[in-house]
N, C-alpha and C positions, 0 to 999 in steps of 0.2 A: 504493500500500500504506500501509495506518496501523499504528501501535502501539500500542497500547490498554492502560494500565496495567489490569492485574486481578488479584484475590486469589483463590484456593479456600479453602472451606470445608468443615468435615463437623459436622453432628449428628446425631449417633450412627447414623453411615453413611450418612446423607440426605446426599449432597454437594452443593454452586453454587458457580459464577463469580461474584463480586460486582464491579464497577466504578461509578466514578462515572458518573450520566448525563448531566453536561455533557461528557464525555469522547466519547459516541456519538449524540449527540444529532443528525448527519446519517447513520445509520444505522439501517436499519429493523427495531427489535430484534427483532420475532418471526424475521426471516430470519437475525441473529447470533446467540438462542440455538439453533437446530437447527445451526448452523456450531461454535458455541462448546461446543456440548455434546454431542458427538459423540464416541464414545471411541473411535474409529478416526482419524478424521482432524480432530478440535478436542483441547478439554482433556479432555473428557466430563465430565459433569455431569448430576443430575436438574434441575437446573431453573439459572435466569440472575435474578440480581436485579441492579436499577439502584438506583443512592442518590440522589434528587434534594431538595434543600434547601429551605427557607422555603415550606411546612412543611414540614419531615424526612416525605419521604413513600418508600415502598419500592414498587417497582415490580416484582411476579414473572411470572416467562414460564417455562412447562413446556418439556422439552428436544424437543417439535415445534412449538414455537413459540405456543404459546397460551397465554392472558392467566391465571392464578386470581388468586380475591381477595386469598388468604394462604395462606401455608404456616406450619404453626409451628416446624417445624425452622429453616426458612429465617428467620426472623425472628429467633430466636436468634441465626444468625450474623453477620443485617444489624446485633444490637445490636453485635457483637465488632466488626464493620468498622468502623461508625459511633464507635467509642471510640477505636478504633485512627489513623482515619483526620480523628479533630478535629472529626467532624460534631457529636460530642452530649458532652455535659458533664456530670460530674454522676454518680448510681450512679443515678438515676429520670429517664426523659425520656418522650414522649411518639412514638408513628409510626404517622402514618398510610397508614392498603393500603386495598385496594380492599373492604375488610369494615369501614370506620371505624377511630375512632384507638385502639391498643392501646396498652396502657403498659407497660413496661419498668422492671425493678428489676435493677439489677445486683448479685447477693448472694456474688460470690467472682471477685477475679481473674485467681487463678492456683491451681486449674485452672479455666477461664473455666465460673461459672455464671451464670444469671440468672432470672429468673420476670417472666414475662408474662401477663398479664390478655384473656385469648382472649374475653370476653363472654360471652353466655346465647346459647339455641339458639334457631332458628326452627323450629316443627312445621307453617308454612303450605306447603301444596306449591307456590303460587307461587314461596317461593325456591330451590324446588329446579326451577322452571322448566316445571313443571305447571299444571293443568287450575283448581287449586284446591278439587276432588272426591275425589280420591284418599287411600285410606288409606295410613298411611304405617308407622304402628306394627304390627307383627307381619302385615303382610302376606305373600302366597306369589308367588310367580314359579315357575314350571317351568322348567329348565335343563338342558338335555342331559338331556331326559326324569325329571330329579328334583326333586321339589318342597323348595322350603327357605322357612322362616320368617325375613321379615327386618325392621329398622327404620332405618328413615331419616331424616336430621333434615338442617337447615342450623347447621352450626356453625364459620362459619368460612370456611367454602366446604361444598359438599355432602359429602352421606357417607351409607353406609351401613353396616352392622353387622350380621356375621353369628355368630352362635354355633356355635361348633364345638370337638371335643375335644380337637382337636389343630392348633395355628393355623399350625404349621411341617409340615403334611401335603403333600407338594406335589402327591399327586393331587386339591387340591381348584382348585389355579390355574386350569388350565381353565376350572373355573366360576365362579373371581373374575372371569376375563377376559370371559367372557360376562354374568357379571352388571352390568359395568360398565358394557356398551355395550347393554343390553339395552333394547327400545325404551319400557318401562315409564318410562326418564330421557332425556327429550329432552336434556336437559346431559352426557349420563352422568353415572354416579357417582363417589366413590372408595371401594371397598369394604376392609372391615376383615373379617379373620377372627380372633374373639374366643375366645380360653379363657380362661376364669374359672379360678385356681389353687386362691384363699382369698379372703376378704373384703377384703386390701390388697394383690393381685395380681393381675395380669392379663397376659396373653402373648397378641402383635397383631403381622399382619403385614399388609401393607395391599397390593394393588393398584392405581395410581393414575392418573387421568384426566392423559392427555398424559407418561404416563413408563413406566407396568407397572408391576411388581415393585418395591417400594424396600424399601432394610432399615430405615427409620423414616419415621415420617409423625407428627408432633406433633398436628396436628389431629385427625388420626384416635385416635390416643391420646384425646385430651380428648374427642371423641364416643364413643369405647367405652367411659368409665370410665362417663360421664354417663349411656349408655343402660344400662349395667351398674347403674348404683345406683337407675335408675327403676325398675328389674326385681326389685330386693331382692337383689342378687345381689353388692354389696359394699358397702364403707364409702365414706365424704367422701373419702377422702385414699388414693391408690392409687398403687403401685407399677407403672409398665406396663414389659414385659419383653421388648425388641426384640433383631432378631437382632446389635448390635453396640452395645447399649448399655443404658440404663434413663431412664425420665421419670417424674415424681413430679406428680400430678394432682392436682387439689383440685376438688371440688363443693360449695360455696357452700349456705346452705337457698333462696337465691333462685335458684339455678343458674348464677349466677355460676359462670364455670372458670379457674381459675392453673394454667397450666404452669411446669416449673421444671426446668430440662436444661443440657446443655455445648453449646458452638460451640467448635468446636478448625480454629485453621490448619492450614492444609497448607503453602502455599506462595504468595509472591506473584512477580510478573513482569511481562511484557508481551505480548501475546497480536497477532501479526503478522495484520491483516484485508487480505484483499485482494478489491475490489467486483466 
């Protein structure tokens, strides 16, 4: 049996395990986070991030154990651990994930905020793990016999975005959940159900590859502000309105994206593995 020092984390409901990765480094992390993030019988968690150093690089794994490039919630909370835990220095550092190096601004510490530089979008459908032929903007899929208009991009990790009146409707789950894995995305997707409020509003609840249902998804924020303001349908700088919190988005004129949100502890300890 090992003991495993590990932290929890939440942004803005989006929860993870963080630990260092020289601490499990003879362990094979996709099978410790479906162990570690198990709300029955682990800590439970949407996803497991490692901290590994030179370069400060963050390592995510979805709660059945599969790899995404980045999370943006999750990267918020790796900055809070990383401050906490002596990795990074400074209120600016740099962390590189599996989408390149993102930067980090620490702009309040108590209540922990920070703003991070998510990049520009990809609209080739090779990063969405396609054909390279496929439209991606306002295309239709048919879903449980309904047809809906969607668009898609790479920002970050994949994503799609769906407009709807009402993004807290839960008979639309269903067809988030089918739309996710819908053979249209060889990767699947992670899909956003988008209401437009006003022009520096938005209300998003996402469905997400390797978790379901979460009550934030940061990425998926910055793709629905971004597909939201290519549609004329808001300003640069948006308010998104999740079910346990808020994020503040910025679009760039070069499409450039800043997020800017909370990472709050929960609790730190040691988490008992037994192989």
């Amino acid at each position: 049996m090992m003991e495993i020092p590990v932290t929890k984390y939440h942004g803005c409901g989006n929860d993870f395990v963080l630990m260092h990765e020289l601490d499990v480094k003879h362990i094979d992390p996709s099978a410790l986070a479906v162990e570690i993030c198990n709300r029955n019988t682990g800590i439970g968690a949407d996803g497991m991030i490692l901290a590994k150093q030179n370069p400060l690089t963050m390592l995510f794994y979805n709660a059945d154990g599969s790899m995404a490039p980045m999370c943006g919630n999750g990267i918020r909370c790796f900055a809070r651990f990383c401050k906490e835990e002596g990795l990074a220095s400074g209120e600016q550092f740099a962390v590189l994930t599996g989408d390149g190096v993102k930067k980090v601004e620490v702009t309040q510490e108590f209540p922990f905020q920070c703003r991070i530089f998510m990049g520009q979008p990809k609209d080739d459908p090779k990063a969405l793990g396609m054909s390279g032929k496929e439209t991606l903007w306002d295309h239709e899929l048919t879903v449980q016999g309904r047809k809906v208009t969607l668009c898609s991009l790479f920002l970050a990790t994949v994503h799609t975005v769906w407009f709807v009146e009402d993004a807290f409707d839960d008979a639309l789950l269903p067809l988030a959940r089918e739309i996710h894995q819908h053979p249209f995305f060889p990767l699947k997707t992670n899909v956003n159900l988008v209401q437009v409020i006003d022009q520096n509003t938005i209300r998003m609840r996402t469905w997400e590859r390797g978790v379901g249902l979460t009550l934030a998804c940061g990425t998926g924020a910055c793709a629905s502000v971004l597909t939201a303001y290519r549609k004329g349908l808001c300003a640069q700088n948006v308010t998104v309105e999740l079910a346990k919190g808020k994020l503040e988005v910025e679009i760039c004129d070069d499409e450039s994206v800043y997020m800017t949100g909370p990472a709050q502890r929960v609790f730190k300890g040691r988490y008992f593995y037994e192989a």
